[in-house]
N, C-alpha and C positions, 0 to 999 in steps of 0.2 A: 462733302467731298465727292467727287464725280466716279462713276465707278473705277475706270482704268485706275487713275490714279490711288484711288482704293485696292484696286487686285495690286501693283505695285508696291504700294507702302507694308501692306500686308503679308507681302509674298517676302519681300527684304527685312521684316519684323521676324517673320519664322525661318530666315534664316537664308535666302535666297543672297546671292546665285548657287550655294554650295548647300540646299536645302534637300531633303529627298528624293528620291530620281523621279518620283513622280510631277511634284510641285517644281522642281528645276524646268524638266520635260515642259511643262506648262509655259513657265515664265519667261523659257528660250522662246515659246513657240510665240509668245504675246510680241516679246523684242522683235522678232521675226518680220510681224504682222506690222508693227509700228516702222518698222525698217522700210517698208516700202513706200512710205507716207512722202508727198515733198514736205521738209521741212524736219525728215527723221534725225540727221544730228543732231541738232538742237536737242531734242525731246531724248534721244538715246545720250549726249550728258547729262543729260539733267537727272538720268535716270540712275549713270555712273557717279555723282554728286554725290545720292541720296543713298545709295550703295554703303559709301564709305563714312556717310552722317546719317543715319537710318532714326535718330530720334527730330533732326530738324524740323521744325516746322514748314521756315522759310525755306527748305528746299525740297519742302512738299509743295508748296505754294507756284514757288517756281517750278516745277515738272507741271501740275495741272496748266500754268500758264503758257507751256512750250506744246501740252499736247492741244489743247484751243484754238494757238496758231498753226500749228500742223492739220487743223480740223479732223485730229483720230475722233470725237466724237461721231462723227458721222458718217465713220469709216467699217462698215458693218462683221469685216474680218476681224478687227482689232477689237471690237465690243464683244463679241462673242469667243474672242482669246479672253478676255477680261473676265467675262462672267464665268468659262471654263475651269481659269483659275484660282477664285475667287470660290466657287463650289469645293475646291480640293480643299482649303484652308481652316485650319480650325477656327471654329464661328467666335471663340472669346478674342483671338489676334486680330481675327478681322476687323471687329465689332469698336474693342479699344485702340486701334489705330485710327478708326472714322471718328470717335468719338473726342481725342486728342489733335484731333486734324479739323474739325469743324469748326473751330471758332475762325481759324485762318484762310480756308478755303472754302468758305459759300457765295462769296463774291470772287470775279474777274478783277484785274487793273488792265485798263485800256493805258499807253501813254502816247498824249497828241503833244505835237511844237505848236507854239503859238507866235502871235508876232502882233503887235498891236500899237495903235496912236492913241489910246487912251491915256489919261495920268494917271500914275500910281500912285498909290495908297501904302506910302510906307510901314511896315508893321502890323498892316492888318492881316487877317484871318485871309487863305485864298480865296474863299468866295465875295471877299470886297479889295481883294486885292491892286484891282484897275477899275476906277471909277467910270462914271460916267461925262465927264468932261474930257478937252481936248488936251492932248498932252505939248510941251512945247516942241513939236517937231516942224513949223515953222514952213517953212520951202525947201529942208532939205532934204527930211528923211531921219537927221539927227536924234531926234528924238523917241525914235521908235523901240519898245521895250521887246524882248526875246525870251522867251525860255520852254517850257516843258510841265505840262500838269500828268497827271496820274488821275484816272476817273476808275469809279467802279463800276462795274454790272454785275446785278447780282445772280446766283445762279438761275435761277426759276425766272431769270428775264424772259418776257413778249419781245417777240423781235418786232422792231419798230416801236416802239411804245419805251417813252422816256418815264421811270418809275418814279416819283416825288413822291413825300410825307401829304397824308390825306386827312382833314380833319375828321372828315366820317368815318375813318378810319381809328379816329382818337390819336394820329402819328403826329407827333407836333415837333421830333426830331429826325432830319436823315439819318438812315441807314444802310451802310453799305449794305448790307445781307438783304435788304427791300428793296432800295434804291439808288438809282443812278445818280453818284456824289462828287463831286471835286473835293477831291481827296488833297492834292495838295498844288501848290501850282509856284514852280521853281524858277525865279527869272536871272537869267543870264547872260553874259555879255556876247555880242554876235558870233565872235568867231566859235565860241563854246556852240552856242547853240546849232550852226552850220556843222561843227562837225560832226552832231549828234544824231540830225538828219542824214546829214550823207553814209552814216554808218548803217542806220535804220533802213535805208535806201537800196545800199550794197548788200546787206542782210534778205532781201526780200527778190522772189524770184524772178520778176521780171523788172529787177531795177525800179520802182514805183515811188510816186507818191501823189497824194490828193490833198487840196488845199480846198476849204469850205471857205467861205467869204455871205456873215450871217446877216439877215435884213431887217428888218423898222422891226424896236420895240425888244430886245434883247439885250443884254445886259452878257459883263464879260463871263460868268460862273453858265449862265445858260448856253451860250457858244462853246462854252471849256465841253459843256454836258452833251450837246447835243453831238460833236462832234465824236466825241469818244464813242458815243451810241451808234453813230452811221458806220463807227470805221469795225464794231464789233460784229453789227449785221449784214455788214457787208462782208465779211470774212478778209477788210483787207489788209494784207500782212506787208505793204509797204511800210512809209512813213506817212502816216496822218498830218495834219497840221491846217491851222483856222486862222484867218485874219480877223481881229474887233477891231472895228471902225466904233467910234464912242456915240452911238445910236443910246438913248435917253431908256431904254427899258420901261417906258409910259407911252400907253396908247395915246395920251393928251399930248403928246411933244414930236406931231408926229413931221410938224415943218421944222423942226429944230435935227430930227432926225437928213431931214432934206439936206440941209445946210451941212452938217456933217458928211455925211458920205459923199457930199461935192469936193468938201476939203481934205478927205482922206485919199480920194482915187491918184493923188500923184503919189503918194507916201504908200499906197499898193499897190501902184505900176513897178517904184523903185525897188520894191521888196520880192513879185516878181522876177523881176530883172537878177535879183542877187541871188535868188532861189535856185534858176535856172541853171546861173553859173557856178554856182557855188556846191550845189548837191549831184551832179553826175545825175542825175536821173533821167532813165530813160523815157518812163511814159509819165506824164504829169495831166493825171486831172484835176480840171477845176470846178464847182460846185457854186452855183449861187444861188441864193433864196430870195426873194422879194426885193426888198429895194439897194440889197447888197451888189444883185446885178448891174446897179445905175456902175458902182465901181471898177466893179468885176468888167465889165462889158466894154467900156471906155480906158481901162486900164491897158486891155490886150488887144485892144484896135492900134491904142498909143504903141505897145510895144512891137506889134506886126509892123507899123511903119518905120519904126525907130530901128528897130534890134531886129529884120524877118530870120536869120540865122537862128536866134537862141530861141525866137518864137516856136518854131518848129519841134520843138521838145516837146510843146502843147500835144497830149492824143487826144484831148477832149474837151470842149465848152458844153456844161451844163446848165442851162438857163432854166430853173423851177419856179414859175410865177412871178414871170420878171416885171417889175413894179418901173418900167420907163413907157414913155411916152409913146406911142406904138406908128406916130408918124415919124418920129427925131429915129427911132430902131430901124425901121424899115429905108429913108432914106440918108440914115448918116453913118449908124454902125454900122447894120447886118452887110452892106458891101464892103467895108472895113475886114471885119473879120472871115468873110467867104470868101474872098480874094486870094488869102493864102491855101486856101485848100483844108482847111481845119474841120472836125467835123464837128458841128454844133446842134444842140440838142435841146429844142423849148417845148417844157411843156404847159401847156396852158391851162386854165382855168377861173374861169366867171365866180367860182363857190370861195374860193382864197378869200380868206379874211381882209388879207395885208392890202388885195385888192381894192376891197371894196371897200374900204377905207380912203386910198387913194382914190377912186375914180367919185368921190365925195371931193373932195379936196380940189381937183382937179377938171372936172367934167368932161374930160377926154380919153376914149379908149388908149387900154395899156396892152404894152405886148403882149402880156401875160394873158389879156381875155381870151374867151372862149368865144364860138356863138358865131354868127355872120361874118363879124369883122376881126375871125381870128388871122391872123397872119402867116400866110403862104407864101415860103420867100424860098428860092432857086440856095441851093447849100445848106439852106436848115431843116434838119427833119422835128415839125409839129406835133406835139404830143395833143390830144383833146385830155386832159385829165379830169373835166368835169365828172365830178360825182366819185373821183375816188382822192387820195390825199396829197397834197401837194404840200407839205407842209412835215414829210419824212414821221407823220404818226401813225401810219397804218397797221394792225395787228399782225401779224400772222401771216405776212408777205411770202413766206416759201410757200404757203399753201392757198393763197387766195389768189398773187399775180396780179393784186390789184391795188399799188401804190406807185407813186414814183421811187421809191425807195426799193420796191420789187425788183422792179424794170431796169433801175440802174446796175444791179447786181449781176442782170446779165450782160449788160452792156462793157462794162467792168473787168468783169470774169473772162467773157466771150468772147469780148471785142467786136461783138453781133450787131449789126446796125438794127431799122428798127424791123424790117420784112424778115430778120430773122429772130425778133424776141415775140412774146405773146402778146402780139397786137395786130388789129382789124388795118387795111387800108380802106382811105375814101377818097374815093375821085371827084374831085370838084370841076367846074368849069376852070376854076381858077392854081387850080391844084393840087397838091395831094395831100391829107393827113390821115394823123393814126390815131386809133381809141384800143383802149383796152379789152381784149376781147369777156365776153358775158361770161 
């Protein structure tokens, strides 16, 4: 259990709010301290819950999970209310409330919306829940399945770093309390699902939400995961949510992947579209990884012509290693999309696996490359991410600065373009890009 939440359970076990004048004095002064947090209601009922059910578990669970989103961890007033009050307390209440709290709170739940054209897997387990075949959604969208999973992070999570069962390890089972799990994954019919989003939406302070859209060789349990992981490290407290397209999760299937994400991009332009209008939100980023961008890219070109009104909600195209053809980008999309004035974000990279896969398969530079023939286009700002991770693994991103996942955090948070996050400019003959700075 994380400390707050420990001074908390602890302070309310010995008797708080109506505890000693000393420990009271304390536990006002911690409420205080978390009172100034965005995001302090929440976490102060959650606080008044547990008040008046001081043995629940789940509403210990639920406080550590309001102060997470509130980021009181990293709130140095509030940690040192914590620890203040935690030193008053006698060390056996302390001691056996962590100990009655541990099994429930050493993991996080992240929960992301989903939306996907895969078939379902009736009755399975959520991690085979949505296979890898196409679902019957046809030309019209009809078929598209909705709902909501629950991921864990476990506490001692690396930021950046998706945690899985390791056979050197001898782990040959997930573990929430080790690893990052798809816990459960609940599907829904649309309008449930819409309104679940729009709630998460208006819950969140700047009206938010981010939609990932995953690429070649992924599988729906692995998008459920990685998603929940970005939106944890990202501190972001909109509503999450990820499109699977039914990409084969086999590097061997990598043209059968091709073929799918061509047949999906109508079926997430349309879901887009319904997104847009149907969730109130104001700033919508969008996230693409490798060959999810063929979708992603061509879906909001379609909807800027079709729909430029709703398009405008867009604050963000994130292009990470985008796996298209880098002549069909330069002269079919990127004036597509730069037209409306959106701000779009490619960062590149030669080292990308997903790449270099593709430029096998193909023997034509892709947007995504690095190098000579990286792409300098008027409206898009070029990331060089050679040599660091494009691919959202990177460890330790608060303190090293040197992922894309880093980067997007301030872009994110800050709304910082790229001269104002930690990165180099280069001036080319041909124009400008950015690199991480050393």
């Amino acid at each position: 259990m994380d400390l707050i939440t420990s001074a908390i359970s602890a302070a309310i076990a010995h008797g708080a709010p109506a505890a000693s004048e000393n420990i009271e004095r304390l536990y006002q002064r911690l409420k205080a301290a978390i009172g100034r947090l965005a995001g302090a209601a929440e976490v102060l009922a959650a606080i008044t819950s547990l008040e008046a059910e001081p043995d629940s578990p789940d509403l210990r669970l639920a406080l550590s999970r309001a102060l997470a989103s509130a980021k009181a961890p990293d709130d140095m007033a509030t940690l040192f209310a914590a620890q203040a009050l935690l030193d008053q307390l006698p060390q056996p209440v302390a001691a056996a409330v962590a100990e009655t709290s541990a099994r429930v709170s050493n993991y996080a739940v992240v929960k992301v919306g989903f939306a996907t054209d895969r078939q379902r897997n009736l009755g399975k387990p959520p991690a085979q829940r949505f296979g890898n075949e196409r679902s019957n959604a046809g030309n019209n969208n009809a078929g598209l399945s909705y709902g909501h999973c629950e991921i864990s992070i476990p506490r001692d999570h690396r930021m950046g770093e998706l945690e899985s069962p390791s056979l050197w390890r001898l782990e040959l089972r997930s573990d929430p309390a080790r690893h990052v799990v798809l816990l459960t994954a609940q599907v829904e019919d649309q309008a449930t699902f819409f309104a679940g989003v729009a709630a998460q939406v208006k819950a969140s302070a700047a009206s938010s939400a981010l939609i990932f859209i995953h690429g070649y060789n992924v599988s729906f349990e692995e998008a459920a995961r990685r998603t929940g992981q970005m939106a944890y490290d990202l501190g972001f407290d909109g509503a999450p949510v990820f499109y699977s397209w039914p990409s084969q999760g086999d590097m061997a299937r990598y043209t059968v992947d091709e073929s799918n994400i061509e047949w999906s991009t109508p079926h997430l332009q349309a879901f887009l579209a319904d997104f847009l209008q149907k969730t109130d939100a104001a700033r919508v980023y969008l996230i693409g990884h490798s060959m999810g961008n063929r979708g992603l890219a061509r879906a909001v070109a379609a909807l800027i012509g079709d729909q430029p009104e709703l398009a405008r909600r867009i604050s963000e195209i994130i292009l990470t290693a985008p796996d298209i053809d880098a002549g069909v980008f330069r002269q079919e999309i990127a004036p597509r999309l730069t037209a409306a004035r959106h701000p779009v974000t490619l960062y590149a990279s030669s080292e990308d696996l997903a790449l270099a896969a593709s430029k096998l398969v193909h023997g034509y530079p892709r947007a995504g490359d690095s190098g000579d023939g990286m792409l300098l286009l008027a409206g898009v700002e070029t990331i060089d991410a050679t040599g660091v991770d494009t691919g959202f693994l990177k460890h330790s991103y608060f303190a090293e600065q040197r992922s894309a996942l880093s980067d997007m955090f301030y872009l994110i948070h800050n709304n910082a373009r790229a001269d104002q996050r930690f990165l180099d400019a280069v001036d080319t003959p041909r124009g400008r890009y950015w690199t991480f700075k050393p």
